[in-house]
N, C-alpha and C positions, 0 to 999 in steps of 0.2 A: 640122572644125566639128561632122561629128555623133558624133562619141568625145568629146568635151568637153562637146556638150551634155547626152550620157549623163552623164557622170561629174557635172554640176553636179547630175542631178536624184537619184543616187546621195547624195551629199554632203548636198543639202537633207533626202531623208528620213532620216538619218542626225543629223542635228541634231534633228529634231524628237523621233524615240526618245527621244535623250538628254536634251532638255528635261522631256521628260515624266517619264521615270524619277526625271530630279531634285529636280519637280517633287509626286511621289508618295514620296522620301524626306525631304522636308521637312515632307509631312502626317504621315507615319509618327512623326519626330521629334516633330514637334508633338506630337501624342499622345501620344506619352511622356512629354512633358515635364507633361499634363496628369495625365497617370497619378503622378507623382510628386508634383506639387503637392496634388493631389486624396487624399492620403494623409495630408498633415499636416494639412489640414480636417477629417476622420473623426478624428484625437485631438482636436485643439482646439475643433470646433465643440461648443457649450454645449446646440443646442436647436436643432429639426426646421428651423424656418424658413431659421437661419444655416448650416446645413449644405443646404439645396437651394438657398438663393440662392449660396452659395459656389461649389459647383457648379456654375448656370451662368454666375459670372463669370468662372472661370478656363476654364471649355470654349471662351468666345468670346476672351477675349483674350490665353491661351496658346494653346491650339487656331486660333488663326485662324478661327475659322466664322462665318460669317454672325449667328445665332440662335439661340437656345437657351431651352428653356423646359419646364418639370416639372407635370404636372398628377396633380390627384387624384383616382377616381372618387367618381363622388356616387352611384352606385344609379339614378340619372334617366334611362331610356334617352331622350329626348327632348334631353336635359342632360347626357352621359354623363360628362366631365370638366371640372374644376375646375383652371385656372391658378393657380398658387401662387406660383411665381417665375420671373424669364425673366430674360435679357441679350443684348444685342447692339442689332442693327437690327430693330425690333420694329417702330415707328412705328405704333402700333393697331393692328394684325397681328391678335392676339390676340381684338379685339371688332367684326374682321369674321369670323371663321371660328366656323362655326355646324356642331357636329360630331349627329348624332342617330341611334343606332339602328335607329329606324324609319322612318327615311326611306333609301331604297336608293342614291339618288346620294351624299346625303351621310355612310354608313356605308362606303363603297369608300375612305377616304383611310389612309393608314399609322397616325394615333393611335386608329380607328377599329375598324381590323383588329386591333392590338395589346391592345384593349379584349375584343375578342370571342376571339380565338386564345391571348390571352396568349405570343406568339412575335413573335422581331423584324422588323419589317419596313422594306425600305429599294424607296428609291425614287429612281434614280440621275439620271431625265430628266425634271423635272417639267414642261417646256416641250410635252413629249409623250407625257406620261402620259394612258392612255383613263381613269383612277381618280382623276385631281385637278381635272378641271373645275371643282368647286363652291369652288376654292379657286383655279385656277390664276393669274388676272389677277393678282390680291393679290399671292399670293410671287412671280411675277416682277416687281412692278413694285416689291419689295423687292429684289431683288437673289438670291431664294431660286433655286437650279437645283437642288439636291437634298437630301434629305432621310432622316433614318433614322430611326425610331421604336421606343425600347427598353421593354420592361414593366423594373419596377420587383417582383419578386416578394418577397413573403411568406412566412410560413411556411403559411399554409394558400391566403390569396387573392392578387391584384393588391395591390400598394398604391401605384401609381402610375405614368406612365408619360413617360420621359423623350424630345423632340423635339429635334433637330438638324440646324439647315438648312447646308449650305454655296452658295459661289456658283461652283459647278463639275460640274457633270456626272462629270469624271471622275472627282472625289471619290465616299467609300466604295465601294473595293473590297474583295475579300475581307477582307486583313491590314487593312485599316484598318476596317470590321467587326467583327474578332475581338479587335482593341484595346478598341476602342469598347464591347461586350461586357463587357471585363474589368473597364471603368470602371464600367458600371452596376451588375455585381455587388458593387464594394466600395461602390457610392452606397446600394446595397438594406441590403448589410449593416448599414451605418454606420445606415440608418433604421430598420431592424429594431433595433439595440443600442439607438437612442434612446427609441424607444417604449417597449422592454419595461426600464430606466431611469424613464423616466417615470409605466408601472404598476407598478414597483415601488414609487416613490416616492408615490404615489396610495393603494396599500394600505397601506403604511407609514403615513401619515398618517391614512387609515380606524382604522386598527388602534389608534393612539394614541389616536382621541378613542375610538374603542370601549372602549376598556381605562381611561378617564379616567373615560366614563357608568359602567361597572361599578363602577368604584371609589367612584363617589360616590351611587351606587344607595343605595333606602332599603331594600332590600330584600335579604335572604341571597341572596348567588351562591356556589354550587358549581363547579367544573369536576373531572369525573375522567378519568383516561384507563385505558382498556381494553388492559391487556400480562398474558402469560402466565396468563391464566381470571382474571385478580383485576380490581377496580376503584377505584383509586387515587386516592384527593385531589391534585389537582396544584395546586388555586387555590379559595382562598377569600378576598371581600371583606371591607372593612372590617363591613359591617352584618352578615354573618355572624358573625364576634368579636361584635360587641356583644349581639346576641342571643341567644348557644348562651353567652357566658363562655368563649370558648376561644380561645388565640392558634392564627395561621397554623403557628407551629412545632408545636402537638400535636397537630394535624389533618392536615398535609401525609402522605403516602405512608399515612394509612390507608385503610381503606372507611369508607363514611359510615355501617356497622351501625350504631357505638355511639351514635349519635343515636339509637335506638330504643330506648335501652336491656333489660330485662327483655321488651319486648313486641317480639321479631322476627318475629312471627308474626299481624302485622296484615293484616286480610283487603285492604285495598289496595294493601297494597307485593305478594301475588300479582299485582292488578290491573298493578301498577305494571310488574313485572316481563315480563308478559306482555304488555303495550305494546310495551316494548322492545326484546322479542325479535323482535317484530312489524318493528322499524322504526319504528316508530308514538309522536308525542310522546303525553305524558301527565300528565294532573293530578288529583293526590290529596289525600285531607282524611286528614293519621296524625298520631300520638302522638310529639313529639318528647321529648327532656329536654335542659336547659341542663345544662353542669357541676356545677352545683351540686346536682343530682339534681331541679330542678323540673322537671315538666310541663306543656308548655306543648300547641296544636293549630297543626297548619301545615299552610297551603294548598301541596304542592307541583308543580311544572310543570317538570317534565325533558323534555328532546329531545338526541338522538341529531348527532352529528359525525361526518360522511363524509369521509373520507381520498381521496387520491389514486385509491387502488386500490379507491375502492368500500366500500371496506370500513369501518365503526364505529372511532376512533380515540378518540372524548371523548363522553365526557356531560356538558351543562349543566342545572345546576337552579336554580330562582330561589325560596327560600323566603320567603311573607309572612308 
């Protein structure tokens, strides 16, 4: 009797190993399987919102977890993130948990840390965790036993910070971490594409009505750009032709001398010039001539275009 009862308690711990192991290759898979899914949402998703709600609706019901939910910082330390999308078993979750900076009990919880360290943080026992009092009642009476918390990085800041509850303790371990991990770096990437997408399309849109006010400007626009010591016409408006007599084609790739004609040696274009080397805009009262050799007087207002590198790229001037 006592060799059998040995071998029955042999046998039992021996079963539970393997449940577990199983038990943890089925989270693994899960997670794969979100990792994959979570792939063809970064091509297809259109826009910021459909791309973090997508995300957490395949975390919770490919993933199996509990909860899931994406915030954004507001700058508020009082306030410090913004819920944006969530899924799972939330049940007002969300608008009892009061996260703040400055208050020291409730800056100790994982979305809290991950706001101040920008590093991930997990939290494997929330039932006896000394760091989740101010939240603990809440997610266990949700079903929450742990939790990981990933930042969301930028190119220069935080841009968000993705939460993951399961209802398991012995979920997130290392490899299911460094899954978890993988995942939020293509969520960041995917938000980072969208964004700078979005400023592009934002400038793009700037630049059109920009280039629409110039064009219908009542007033001469110039644009030169500055390559190898010369200064080049690259752009002139409508009101420019009407006022000088000259089409775009026989002004493009000159310098704007021959508008001075005979008088290149007007005591304001030094002014002018020495403005500009300055850095400095500038506006002059000189002697223009039209095509046709009339003489006309022009208020002009030139400023200087900084390049990438700093450096002077274009001049713009606006003749009235």
């Amino acid at each position: 009797p006592i060799v059998e009862a040995s071998y029955a308690n042999l046998y039992g711990a021996d079963i539970t190993q393997r449940k577990h192991d199983a038990e943890r290759l089925r989270r693994l898979n899960r997670t794969y399987a979100v990792m994959s899914q979570c792939t063809q949402t970064l091509i297809h998703a259109g826009n910021e919102r459909q791309l973090l709600e997508e995300y957490c609706r395949r975390i919770v019901e490919t993933g199996a977890y509990r909860f899931a939910w994406i915030g954004l910082p507001t700058g508020d330390p009082e306030s410090p993130v913004r819920p944006v999308s969530h899924a799972g078993f939330e049940e007002d979750y969300l608008s009892h948990v009061r996260i703040s900076l400055r208050d020291r009990r409730r800056a100790q919880g994982p979305v809290a840390r991950v706001l101040r360290s920008g590093a991930t943080t997990v939290e494997r026992d929330i039932a006896n965790s000394a760091d989740f009092p101010p939240w603990q009642v809440e997610a266990l009476r949700r079903g929450y036993r742990s939790i990981i918390a990933l930042p969301l990085h930028g190119e220069r800041d935080l841009m968000g910070v993705l939460a993951i509850y399961a209802d398991d303790p012995a979920a997130l371990d290392a490899e299911e971490v460094k899954l978890l991990e993988e995942l939020r770096d293509d969520l960041a990437y995917g938000l980072r594409s969208l964004r700078t997408r979005q400023a592009r399309a934002h400038a793009e849109r700037a630049l059109l009505l920009s280039n629409r006010a110039i064009e219908a400007a009542s007033n001469g626009v110039i644009i030169t750009e500055v390559r190898n010591g010369g200064n080049a016409i690259v752009y002139v408006n409508p009101a420019f032709t009407q006022i000088t007599g000259y089409s775009r084609y026989e002004v493009i790739g000159r310098t704007p001398d021959f508008l001075y004609g005979d008088e290149q040696d007007q005591p304001p274009l030094h002014k002018l010039s020495n403005s500009l080397c300055n850095g400095e805009e500038a506006s002059v009262l000189v002697r223009n001539y039209r095509k046709a050799g009339v003489a006309f007087r022009n208020e002009l207002h030139v400023s200087s275009v900084v390049g990438q590198e700093r450096d002077v790229t274009h001049f713009g001037a606006s003749r009235d």
